[in-house]
C-alpha positions as CSV (number, residue, x, y, z in Angstrom):
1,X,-17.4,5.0,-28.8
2,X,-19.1,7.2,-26.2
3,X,-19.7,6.5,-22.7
4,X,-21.5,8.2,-19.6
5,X,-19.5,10.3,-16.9
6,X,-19.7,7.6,-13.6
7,X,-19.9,11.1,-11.5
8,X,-22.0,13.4,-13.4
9,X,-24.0,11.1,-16.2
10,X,-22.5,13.5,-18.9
11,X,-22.3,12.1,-22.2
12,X,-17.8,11.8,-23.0
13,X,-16.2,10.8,-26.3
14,X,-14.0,7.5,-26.1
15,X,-11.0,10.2,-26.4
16,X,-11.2,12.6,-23.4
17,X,-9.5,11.6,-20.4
18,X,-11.9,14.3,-18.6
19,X,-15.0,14.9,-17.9
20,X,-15.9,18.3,-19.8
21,X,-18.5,18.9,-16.9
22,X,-17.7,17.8,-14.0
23,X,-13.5,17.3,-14.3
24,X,-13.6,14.3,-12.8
25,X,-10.9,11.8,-14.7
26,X,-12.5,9.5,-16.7
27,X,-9.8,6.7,-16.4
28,X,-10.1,6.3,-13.0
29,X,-13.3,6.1,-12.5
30,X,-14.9,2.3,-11.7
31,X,-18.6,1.1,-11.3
32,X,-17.0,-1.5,-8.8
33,X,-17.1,-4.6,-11.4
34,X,-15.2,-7.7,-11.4
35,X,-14.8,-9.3,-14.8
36,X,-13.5,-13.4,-15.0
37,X,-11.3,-14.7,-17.8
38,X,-9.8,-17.9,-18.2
39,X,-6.2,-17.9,-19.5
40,X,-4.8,-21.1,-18.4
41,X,-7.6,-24.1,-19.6
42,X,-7.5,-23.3,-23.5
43,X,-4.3,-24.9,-23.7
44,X,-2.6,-22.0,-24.8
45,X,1.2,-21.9,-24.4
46,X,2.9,-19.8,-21.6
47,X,3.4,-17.3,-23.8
48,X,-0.2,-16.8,-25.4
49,X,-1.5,-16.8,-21.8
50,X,0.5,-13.7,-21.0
51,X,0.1,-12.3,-23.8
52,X,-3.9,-12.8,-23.4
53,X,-3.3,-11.0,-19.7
54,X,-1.7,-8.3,-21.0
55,X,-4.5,-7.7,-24.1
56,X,-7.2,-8.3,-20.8
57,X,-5.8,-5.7,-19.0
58,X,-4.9,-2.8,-21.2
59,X,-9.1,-3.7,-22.5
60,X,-10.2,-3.3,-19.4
61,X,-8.3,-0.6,-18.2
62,X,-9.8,1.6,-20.6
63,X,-13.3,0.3,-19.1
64,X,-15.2,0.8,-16.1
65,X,-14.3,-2.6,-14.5
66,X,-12.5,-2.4,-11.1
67,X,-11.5,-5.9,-10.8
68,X,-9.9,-9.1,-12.9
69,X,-10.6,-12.3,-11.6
70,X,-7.5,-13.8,-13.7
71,X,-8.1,-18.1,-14.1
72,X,-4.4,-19.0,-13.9
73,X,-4.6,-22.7,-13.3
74,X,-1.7,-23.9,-10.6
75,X,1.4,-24.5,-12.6
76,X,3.5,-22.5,-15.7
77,X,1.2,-20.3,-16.9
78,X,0.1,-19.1,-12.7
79,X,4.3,-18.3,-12.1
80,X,4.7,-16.6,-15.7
81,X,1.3,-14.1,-14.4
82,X,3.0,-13.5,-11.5
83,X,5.7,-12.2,-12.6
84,X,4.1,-9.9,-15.4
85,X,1.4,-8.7,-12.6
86,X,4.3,-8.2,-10.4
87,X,5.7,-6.1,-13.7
88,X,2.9,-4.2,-14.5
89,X,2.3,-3.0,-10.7
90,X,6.0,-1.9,-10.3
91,X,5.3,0.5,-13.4
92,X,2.0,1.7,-12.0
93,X,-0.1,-0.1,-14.6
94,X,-2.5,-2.0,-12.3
95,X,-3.0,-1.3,-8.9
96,X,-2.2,-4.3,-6.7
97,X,-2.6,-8.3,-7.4
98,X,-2.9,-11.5,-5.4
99,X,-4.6,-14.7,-4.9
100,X,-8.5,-15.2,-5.1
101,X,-9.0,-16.6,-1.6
102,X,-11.4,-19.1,-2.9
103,X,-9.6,-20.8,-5.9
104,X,-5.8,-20.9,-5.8
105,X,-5.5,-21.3,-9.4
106,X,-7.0,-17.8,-9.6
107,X,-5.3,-14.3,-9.0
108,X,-7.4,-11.4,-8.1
109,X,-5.9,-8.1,-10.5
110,X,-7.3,-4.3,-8.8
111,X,-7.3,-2.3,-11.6
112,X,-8.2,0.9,-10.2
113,X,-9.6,2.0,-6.3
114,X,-13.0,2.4,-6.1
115,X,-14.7,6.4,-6.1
């Protein structure tokens, strides 16, 4: 898979964690996007739904999306996210988490800072 350099519009392999023109490091870089998923209204168990986070967010790290919208529903499945955001942020694999201010069944996941 090849994608465009968000800095310079130079053409990178799926492989190169640099930008061979400009240097700028292609993992960090965001076009500002917030993606939605649902992981709490399929009735999966607890552990699918973290499971389904995890798989989410090592996808979209690799992508160009800045923001997870995480659907978490307001019971198990929102504590057992929690605790694996609260995981995966002390181990510097997502920036920060919270709540969505506007749905309290949903946390908000920052990915990466914007450019």
């Amino acid at each position: 898979m090849q994608r465009n350099c968000l800095n310079c519009g130079f053409p990178v392999a799926a492989f190169e964690r640099v930008c061979p023109k400009c240097d700028s490091q292609i993992a960090l870089q965001t076009d500002g996007s917030t993606t939605t998923i649902d992981i709490a209204h399929g009735k999966q168990r607890v552990n699918e739904a973290i499971e389904q986070l995890r798989s989410i967010i090592e996808k979209h790290q690799q992508g160009t999306t800045q923001f997870l919208r995480v659907i978490v529903g307001g019971d198990r499945i929102r504590l057992a996210a929690m605790n694996e955001l609260r995981g995966l942020q002390s181990r510097g694999a997502i920036m920060q988490y919270g709540y969505d201010d506007r749905n309290r069944g949903a946390l908000i996941v920052v990915l990466k800072r914007s450019n």
